[in-house]
Phi, psi and omega in degrees: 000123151295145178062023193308108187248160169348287157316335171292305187318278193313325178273332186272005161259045195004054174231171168296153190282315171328245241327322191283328176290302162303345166255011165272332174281310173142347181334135170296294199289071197206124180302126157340278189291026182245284181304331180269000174284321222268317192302314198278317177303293190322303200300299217306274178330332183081359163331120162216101187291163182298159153307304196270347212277307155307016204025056193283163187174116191299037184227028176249331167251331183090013205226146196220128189263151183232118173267130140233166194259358168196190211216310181319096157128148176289009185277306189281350197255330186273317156311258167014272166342323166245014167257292194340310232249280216302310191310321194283330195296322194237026180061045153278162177233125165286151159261117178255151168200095176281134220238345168034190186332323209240081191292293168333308175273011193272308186281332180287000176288313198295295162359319176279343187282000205276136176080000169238029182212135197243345150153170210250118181269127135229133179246120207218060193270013136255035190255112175284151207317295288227328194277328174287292193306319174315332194254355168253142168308101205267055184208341167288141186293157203177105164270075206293136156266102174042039174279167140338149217267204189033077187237045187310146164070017164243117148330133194205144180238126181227160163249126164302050180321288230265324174287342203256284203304322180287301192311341182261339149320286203305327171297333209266280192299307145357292204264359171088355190285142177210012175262079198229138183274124132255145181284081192281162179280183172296154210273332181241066109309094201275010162264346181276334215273290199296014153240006172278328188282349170284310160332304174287344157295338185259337186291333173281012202235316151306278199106036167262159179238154203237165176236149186252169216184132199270164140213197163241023222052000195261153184289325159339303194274037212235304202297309190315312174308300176326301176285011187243001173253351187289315168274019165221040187285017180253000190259015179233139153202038152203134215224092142289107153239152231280006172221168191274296185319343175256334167303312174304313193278346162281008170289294163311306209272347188266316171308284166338317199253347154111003155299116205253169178240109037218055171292316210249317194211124194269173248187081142237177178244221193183124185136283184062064162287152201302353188275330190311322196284320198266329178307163174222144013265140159302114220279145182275116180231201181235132178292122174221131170306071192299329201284336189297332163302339186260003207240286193315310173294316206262325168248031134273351167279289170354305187306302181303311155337331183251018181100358191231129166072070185287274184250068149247169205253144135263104167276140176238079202264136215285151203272141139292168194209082197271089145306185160311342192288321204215002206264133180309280194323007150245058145225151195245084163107032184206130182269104156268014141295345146318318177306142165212000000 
């Protein structure tokens, strides 16, 4: 059912409209089973009340719950950061819930979150659409980050993964490389899948063949790839990875063996966390301004709250940023336009 209003919820859940308004709102004192009929009736109907219709307003607990799926890394501290810098800007306090390893008790966390939040940020790119819905409040205001995709009647903030990954292929085969590694995120991470599939779109678009190579985004897994390459390091010479962080330990682990970059093998990342800029030599990546991403995700839930930017999909599509790592002008003595 479409335009599905309040009264629709309440007769097909045989209940009262009071009864439907409280458990949307987030109210405690609504029976388990009660709240999961009125919940389950809402989503089925595609019920999302308007904001102003709720009188919403990001001033009622004064609390804002934020899921990110890890901690680990300058990427979640600089994103933190700009939801923080926008939330203090309009007196709000974050609710953290980190979902680390343990997705299922990670995500059944947003449940405790109910009547202590005026709405909800999640970023959740290995939770698939269908496990994630069970678990939002379909009466919160909500922004999904680089959640799964087909998440209708949600407000949703994206990184243009697959548009990224291919401009740093193009960039890569530009510059002559044509021997090229990629380093992938974990498999049900829906930002590694959309950025392995953009490396592939453009290496077949080269008519180049790429060899893939697991990680985790963690640098440990930079190093691990890396080093499995090693005893055939004249067959790579260019090393794409799906994170800046797994880019620095193939940086390292490239230092250590005395391979240097980028004469002999050119070096990017995805991201551009602040460390990326101070190493040296300075990794060439594809840029995205996070904290301003987290700043942006926080006044698009605010838009919602007033009634505005209900459900839209919003892309953020990410810059290249061509460092040392890849940059022609240091390298001595090698045609890689010859290569094939």
């Amino acid at each position: 059912m479409s335009n599905a209003t309040i009264r629709d919820v309440a007769r097909e859940a045989d209940v009262s409209v009071a009864s439907v308004s409280r458990v949307l709102n987030g109210h405690a004192n609504v029976r388990p089973a009660l709240r999961d009929r009125i919940e389950s009736v809402a989503t089925r109907l595609g019920y999302v009340p308007h904001a102003g219709a709720r009188n919403l307003s990001l001033a009622r607990a004064g609390a804002i719950g934020v899921v990110l799926p890890d901690l680990h890394g300058e990427f979640f501290s600089e994103l933190l950061r700009g939801m923080d810098r926008e939330a203090s800007a309009r007196g709000l306090q974050l609710l953290l819930t980190v979902l680390h390893a343990e997705t299922e008790r990670g995500i059944e966390a947003i449940d405790t979150m109910r009547g202590r939040i005026d709405g909800l940020i999640v970023m959740a790119p290995q939770v698939d659409a269908d496990r994630l819905k069970r678990h939002l409040p379909p009466g919160l205001p909500t922004v999904l980050v680089n959640c799964a995709r087909d998440m209708h009647t949600r407000a949703e903030l994206r990184i243009d993964n697959q548009a990224g990954a291919e401009a740093m292929i193009d960039h890569l085969v530009a510059t002559g490389r044509r021997r090229l590694v990629h380093i992938t995120g974990p498999e049900d991470n829906i930002d590694a899948v959309e950025r392995r599939q953009g490396v592939a779109v453009a290496a077949a678009r080269a008519g180049l063949p790429v060899r893939y190579l697991p990680g985790d985004f963690r640098e440990a897994s930079g190093v691990a790839a890396t080093t499995t390459l090693l005893d055939t390091i004249d067959s790579v010479d260019a090393i794409f990875a799906a994170n800046d962080m797994m880019a620095i330990g193939v940086m390292t682990t490239l230092k250590r063996a005395g391979v240097t970059v980028p004469s002999q093998i050119a070096v990017a990342g995805f991201d551009d966390i602040p460390l990326a800029r101070l190493i040296s030599p300075a990794l060439t990546t594809m840029g995205i301004d996070i904290a301003a991403f987290g700043i942006r995700a926080m006044q698009k839930l605010v838009q919602m709250s007033e009634g505005d930017d209900h459900a839209s999909v919003e892309c953020i599509a990410p810059t290249l940023i061509i460092r040392d790592t890849t940059d022609q002008s240091l390298e001595t003595g090698h045609n890689r336009g010859e290569m094939s």
